[in-house]
ROSESE-492454 format. One record per residue (C-alpha): residue number from 0; x, y, z. Coordinates in steps of 0.5 Angstrom, whole numbers. Example, Ala and Ser with C-alpha at 12.3 -4.5 7.8 and 13.67 -1.06 7.14 Angstrom:
REM ROSESE-492454
<i 0	u 25	v -9	w 16> .
<i 1	u 27	v -2	w 14> .
REM end
This chain:
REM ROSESE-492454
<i 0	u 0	v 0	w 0> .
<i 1	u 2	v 7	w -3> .
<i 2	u 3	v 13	w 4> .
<i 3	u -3	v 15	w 7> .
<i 4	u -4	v 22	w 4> .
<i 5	u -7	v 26	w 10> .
<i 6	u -11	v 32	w 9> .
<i 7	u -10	v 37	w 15> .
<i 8	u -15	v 43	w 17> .
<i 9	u -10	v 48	w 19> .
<i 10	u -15	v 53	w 20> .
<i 11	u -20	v 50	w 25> .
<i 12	u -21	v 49	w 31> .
<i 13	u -19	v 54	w 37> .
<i 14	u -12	v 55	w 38> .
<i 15	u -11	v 55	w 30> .
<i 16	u -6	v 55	w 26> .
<i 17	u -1	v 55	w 30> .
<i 18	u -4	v 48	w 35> .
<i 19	u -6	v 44	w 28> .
<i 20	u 1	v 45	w 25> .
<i 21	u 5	v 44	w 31> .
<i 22	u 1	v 37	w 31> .
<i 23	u 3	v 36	w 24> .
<i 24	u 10	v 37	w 25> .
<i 25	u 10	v 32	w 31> .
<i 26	u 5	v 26	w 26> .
<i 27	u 11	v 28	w 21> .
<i 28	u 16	v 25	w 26> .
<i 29	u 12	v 20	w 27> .
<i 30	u 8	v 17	w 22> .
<i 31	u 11	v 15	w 15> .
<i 32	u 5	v 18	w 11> .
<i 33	u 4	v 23	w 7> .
<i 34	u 1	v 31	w 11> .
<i 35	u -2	v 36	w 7> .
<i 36	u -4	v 43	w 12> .
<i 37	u -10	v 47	w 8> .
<i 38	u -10	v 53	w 10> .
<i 39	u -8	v 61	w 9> .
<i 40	u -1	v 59	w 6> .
<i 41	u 1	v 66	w 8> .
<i 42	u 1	v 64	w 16> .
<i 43	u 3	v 57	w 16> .
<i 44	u 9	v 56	w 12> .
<i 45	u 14	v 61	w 17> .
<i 46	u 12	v 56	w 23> .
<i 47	u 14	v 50	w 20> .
<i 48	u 20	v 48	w 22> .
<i 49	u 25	v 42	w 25> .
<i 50	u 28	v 36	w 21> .
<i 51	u 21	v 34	w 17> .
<i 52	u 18	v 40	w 15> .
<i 53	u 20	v 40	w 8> .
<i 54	u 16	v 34	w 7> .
<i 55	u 9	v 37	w 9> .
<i 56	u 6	v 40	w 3> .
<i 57	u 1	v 46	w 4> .
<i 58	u -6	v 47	w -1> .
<i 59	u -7	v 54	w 0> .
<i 60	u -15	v 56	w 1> .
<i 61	u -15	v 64	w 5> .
<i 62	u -21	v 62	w 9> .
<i 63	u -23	v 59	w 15> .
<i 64	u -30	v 56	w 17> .
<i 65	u -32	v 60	w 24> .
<i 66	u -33	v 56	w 29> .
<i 67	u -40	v 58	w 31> .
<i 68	u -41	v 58	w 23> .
<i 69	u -49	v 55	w 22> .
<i 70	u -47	v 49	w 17> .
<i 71	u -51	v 52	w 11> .
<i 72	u -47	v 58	w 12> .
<i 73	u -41	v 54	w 12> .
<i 74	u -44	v 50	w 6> .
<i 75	u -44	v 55	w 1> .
<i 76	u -37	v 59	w 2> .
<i 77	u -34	v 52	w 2> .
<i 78	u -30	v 52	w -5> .
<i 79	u -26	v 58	w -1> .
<i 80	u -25	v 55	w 6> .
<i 81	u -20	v 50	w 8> .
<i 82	u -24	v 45	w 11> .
<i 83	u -29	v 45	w 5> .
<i 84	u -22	v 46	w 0> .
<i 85	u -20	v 39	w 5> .
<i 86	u -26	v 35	w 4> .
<i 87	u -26	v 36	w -4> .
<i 88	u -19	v 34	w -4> .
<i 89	u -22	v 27	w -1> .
<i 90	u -27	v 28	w -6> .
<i 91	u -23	v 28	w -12> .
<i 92	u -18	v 22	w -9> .
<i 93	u -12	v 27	w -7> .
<i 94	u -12	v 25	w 0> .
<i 95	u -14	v 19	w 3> .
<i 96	u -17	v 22	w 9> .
<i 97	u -18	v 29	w 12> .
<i 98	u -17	v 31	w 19> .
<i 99	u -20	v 37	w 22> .
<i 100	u -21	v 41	w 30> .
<i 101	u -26	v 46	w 27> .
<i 102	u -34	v 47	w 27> .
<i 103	u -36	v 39	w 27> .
<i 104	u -43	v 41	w 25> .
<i 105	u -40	v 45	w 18> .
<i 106	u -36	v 38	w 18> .
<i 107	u -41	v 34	w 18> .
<i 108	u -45	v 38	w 12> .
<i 109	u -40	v 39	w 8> .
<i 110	u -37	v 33	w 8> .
<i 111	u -45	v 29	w 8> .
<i 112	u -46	v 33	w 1> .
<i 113	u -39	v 33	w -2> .
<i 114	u -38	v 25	w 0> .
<i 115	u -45	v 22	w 1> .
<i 116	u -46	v 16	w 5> .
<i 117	u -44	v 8	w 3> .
<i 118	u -50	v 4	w 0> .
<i 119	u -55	v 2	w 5> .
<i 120	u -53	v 7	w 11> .
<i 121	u -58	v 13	w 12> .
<i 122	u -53	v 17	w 17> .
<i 123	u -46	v 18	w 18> .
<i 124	u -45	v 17	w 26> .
<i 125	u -38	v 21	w 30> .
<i 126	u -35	v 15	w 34> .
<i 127	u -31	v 16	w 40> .
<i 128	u -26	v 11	w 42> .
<i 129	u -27	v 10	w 50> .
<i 130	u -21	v 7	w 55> .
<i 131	u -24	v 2	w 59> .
<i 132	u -21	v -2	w 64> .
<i 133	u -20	v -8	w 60> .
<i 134	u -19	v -5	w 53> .
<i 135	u -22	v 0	w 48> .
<i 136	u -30	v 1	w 46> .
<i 137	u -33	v 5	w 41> .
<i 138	u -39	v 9	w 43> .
<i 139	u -43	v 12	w 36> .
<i 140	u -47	v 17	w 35> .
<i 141	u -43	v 21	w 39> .
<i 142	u -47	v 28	w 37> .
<i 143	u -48	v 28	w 29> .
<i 144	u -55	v 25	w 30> .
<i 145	u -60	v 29	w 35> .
<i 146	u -65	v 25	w 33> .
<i 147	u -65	v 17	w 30> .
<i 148	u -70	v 12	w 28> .
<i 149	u -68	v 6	w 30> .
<i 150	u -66	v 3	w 23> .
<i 151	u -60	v 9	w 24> .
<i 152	u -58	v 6	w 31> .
<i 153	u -58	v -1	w 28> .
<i 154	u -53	v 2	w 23> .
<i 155	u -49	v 4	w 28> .
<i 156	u -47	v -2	w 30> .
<i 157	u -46	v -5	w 24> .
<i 158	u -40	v 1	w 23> .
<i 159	u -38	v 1	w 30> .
<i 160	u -38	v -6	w 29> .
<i 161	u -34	v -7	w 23> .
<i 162	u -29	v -1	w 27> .
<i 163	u -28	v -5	w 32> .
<i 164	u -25	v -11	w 28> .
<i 165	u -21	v -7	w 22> .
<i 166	u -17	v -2	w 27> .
<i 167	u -18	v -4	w 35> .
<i 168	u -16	v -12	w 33> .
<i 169	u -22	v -15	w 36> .
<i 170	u -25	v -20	w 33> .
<i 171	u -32	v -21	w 35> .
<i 172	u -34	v -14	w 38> .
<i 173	u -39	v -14	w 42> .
<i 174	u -46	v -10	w 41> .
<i 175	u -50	v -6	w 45> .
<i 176	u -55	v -1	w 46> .
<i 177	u -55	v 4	w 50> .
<i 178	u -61	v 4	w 55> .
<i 179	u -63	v 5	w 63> .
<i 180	u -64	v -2	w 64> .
<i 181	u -60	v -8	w 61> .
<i 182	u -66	v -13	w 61> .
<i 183	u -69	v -12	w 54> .
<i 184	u -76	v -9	w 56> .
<i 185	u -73	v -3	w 59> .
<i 186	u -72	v 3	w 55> .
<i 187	u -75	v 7	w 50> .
<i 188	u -79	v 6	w 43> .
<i 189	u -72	v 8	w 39> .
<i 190	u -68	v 4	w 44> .
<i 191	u -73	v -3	w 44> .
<i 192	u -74	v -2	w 36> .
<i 193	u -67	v -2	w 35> .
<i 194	u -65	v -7	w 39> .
<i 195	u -70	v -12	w 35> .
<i 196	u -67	v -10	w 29> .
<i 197	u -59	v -11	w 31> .
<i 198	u -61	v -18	w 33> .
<i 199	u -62	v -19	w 26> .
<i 200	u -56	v -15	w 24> .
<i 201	u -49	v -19	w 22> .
<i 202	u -46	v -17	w 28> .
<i 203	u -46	v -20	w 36> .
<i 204	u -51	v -16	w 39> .
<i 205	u -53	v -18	w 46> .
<i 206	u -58	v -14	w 48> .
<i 207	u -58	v -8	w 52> .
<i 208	u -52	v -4	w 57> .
<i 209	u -53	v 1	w 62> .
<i 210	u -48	v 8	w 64> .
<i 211	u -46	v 4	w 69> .
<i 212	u -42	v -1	w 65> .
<i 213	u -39	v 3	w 60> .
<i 214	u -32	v 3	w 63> .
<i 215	u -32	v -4	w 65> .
<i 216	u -32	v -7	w 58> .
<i 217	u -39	v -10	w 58> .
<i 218	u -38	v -9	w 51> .
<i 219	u -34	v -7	w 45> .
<i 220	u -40	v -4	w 41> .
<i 221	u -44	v 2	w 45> .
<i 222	u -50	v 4	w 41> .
<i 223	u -53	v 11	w 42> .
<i 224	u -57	v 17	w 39> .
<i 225	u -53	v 23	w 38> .
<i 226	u -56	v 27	w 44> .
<i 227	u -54	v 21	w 49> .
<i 228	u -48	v 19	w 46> .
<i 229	u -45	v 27	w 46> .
<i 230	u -48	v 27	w 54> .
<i 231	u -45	v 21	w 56> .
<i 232	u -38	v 23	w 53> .
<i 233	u -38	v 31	w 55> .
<i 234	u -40	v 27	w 62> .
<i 235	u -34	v 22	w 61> .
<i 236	u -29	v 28	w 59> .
<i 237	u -31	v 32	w 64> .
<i 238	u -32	v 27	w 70> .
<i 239	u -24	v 25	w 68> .
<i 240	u -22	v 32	w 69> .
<i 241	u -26	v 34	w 75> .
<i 242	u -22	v 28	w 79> .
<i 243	u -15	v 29	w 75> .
<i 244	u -15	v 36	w 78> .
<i 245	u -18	v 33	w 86> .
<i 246	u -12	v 27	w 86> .
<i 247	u -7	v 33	w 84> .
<i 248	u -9	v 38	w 89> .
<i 249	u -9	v 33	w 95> .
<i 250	u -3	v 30	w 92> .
<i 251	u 1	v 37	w 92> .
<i 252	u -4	v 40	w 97> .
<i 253	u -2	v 35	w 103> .
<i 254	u 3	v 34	w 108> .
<i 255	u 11	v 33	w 106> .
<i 256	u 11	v 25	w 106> .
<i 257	u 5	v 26	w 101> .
<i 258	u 9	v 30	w 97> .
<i 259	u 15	v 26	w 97> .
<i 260	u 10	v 20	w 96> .
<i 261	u 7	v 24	w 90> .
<i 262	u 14	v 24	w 87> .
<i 263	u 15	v 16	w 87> .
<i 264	u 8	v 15	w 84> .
<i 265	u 10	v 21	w 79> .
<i 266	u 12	v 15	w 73> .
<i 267	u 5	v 10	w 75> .
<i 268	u 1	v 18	w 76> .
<i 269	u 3	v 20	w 69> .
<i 270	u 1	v 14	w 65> .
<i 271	u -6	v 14	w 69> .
<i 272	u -7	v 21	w 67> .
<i 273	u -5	v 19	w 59> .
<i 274	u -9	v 13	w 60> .
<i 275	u -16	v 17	w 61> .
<i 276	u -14	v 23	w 57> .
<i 277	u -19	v 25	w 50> .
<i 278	u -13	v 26	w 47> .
<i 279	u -8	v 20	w 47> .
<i 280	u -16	v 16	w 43> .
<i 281	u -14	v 22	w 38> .
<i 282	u -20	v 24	w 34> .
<i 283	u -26	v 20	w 33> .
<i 284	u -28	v 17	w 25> .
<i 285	u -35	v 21	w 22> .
<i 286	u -37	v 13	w 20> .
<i 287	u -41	v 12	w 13> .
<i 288	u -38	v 16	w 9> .
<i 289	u -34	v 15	w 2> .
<i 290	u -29	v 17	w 5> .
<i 291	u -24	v 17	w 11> .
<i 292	u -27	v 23	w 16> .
<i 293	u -24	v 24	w 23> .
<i 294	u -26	v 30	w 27> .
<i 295	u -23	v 33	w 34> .
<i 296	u -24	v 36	w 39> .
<i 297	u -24	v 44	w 37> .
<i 298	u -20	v 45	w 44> .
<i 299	u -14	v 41	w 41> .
<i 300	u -7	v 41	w 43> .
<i 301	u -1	v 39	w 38> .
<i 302	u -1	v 33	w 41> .
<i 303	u -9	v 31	w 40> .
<i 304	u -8	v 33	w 34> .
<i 305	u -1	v 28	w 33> .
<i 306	u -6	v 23	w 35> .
<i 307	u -13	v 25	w 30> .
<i 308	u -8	v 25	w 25> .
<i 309	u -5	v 17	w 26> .
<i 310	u -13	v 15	w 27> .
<i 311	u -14	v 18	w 21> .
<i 312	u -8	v 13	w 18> .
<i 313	u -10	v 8	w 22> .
<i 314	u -17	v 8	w 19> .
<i 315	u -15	v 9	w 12> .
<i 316	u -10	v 3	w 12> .
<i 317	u -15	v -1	w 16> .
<i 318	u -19	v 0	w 10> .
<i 319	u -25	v 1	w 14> .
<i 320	u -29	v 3	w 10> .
<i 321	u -29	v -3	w 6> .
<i 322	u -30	v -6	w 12> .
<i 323	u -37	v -3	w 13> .
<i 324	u -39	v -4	w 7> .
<i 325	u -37	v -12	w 7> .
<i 326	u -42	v -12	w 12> .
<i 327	u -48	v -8	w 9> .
<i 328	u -48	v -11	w 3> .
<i 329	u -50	v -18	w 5> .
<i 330	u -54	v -15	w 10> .
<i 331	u -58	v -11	w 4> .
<i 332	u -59	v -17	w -1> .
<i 333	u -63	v -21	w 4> .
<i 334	u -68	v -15	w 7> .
<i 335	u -69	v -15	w -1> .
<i 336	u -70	v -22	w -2> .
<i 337	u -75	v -19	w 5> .
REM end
């Protein structure tokens, strides 16, 4: 396989250009792919620097998609943005993914009209790839889609399921729907009618699972709607930040013996605090397009960046989207013959 070209949005998000590019040249260390910075020629080009910087070509476009932008606005002025110019080079295959911290609903439009969804799925779905305890999980939708149907939730799972496999290494992920109960009567219309339709789905579904046991690895799998899904991961994020900041405080708050304790833990803390970070997972994939989509956090600092750029190789190596659709298209012939 050829190196993977990935197109980077220097402009999105809110510490741009100088996070994204930063980012970029820390991927460009580390990665062997291709990187290509979209965006205002002008102010990226001074800030590349270091051993690979001659090796990432910059795609000049002048402007930049603000970040409380309304998607159609977005749409129309996306010939001269550099996410709509990133997008469209996935589109005419001068890039094999794209990669952006910006305004993810802009994204989202831009990316849907531009690349439209693989044959036989409704709806792309943001999965975030969560730390649990014994592994990683995938949680999908997680806030492209506020309001499904429930043939939109058994696709999530067909394409989390498909994800799971290619790039997390798993081999028969386990399926679940997001509910308030695990017994199968419990929930609501959406989830019950999802549910039945995901145990006709070619994946291992296995019924429901609540909040409670995502990080205990109850499944591989977690299905949602966008309004849960994006409340269960700004909860998830915000409760990891909140007890980050109250292990460090009474760390370094406490008595001289704490401390010099503190300072023998730093190694095993370091890598805790590593462990549960957003940003080590890098971005999540917009699964169910015809192209490789990965967004990531607006906040995003180089290293967030670094890791969306690998999960955006990762994904095209994996040929995920292949994947997806092996799994589809069987599926499609027998609700025909239905």
């Amino acid at each position: 396989m050829n190196k993977s070209r990935i197109a980077v949005d220097a402009m999105g998000g809110d510490h741009a250009p100088e996070e994204i590019v930063e980012g970029t040249l820390l991927a460009a260390d580390e990665y062997d792919a291709e990187l290509i910075l979209v965006g205002d020629e002008a102010r990226i080009r001074p800030m590349l620097h270091g051993p690979h910087a001659s090796s990432i070509r910059i795609v000049h476009a002048p402007e930049a998609v603000p970040m409380d932008q309304h998607a159609s606005q977005a749409l129309r002025s996306s010939e001269r943005t550099s996410l709509g110019v990133a997008v469209s080079m996935v589109k005419k295959g001068e890039a094999d993914a794209v990669v952006s911290a910006g305004n993810s609903g802009a994204f989202l439009a831009i990316a849907l009209i531009r690349l439209r969804t693989i044959e036989g799925i409704a709806r792309p779905a943001i999965a975030t790839v969560w730390p649990g305890l014994d592994g990683p999980l995938v949680l999908l939708d997680s806030g492209a889609n506020v309001d499904c149907r429930p043939e939109w939730l058994e696709q999530f799972g067909i394409m989390g399921s498909a994800y799971a496999k290619a790039v997390l290494g798993i081999a028969s992920p386990r399926v679940a729907v997001l509910s308030l109960g695990e017994e199968r009567t419990k929930g609501n219309q959406l989830t019950l009618e999802a549910a039945d339709l995901l145990e006709k789905a070619p994946v291992n579904f296995i019924g429901n699972i609540e909040g409670k046991d995502i990080f205990f690895n109850h499944a591989d799998v977690i299905v949602a709607d966008g309004f849960v899904g994006n409340v269960v991961l700004k909860t998830g994020e915000g409760m990891a930040a909140a007890m980050g900041r109250v292990v460090k405080d009474m760390l370094l708050g406490g008595s001289i013996v704490t401390k010099m304790g503190t300072a023998m833990l730093a190694p095993a803390l370091r890598g805790l605090r590593r462990r549960f970070d957003y940003e080590t997972y890098g971005g999540a994939p917009l699964l169910g397009l015809r192209g490789n989509c990965i967004v990531t956090h607006g906040r995003a600092s180089r290293r967030g960046i670094k890791h969306a750029i690998g999960t955006a190789i990762a994904e095209y190596e994996h040929d995920v989207l292949g994947k997806i659709a092996e799994l589809v298209r069987p599926h499609l012939a027998k609700e025909a013959e239905v």
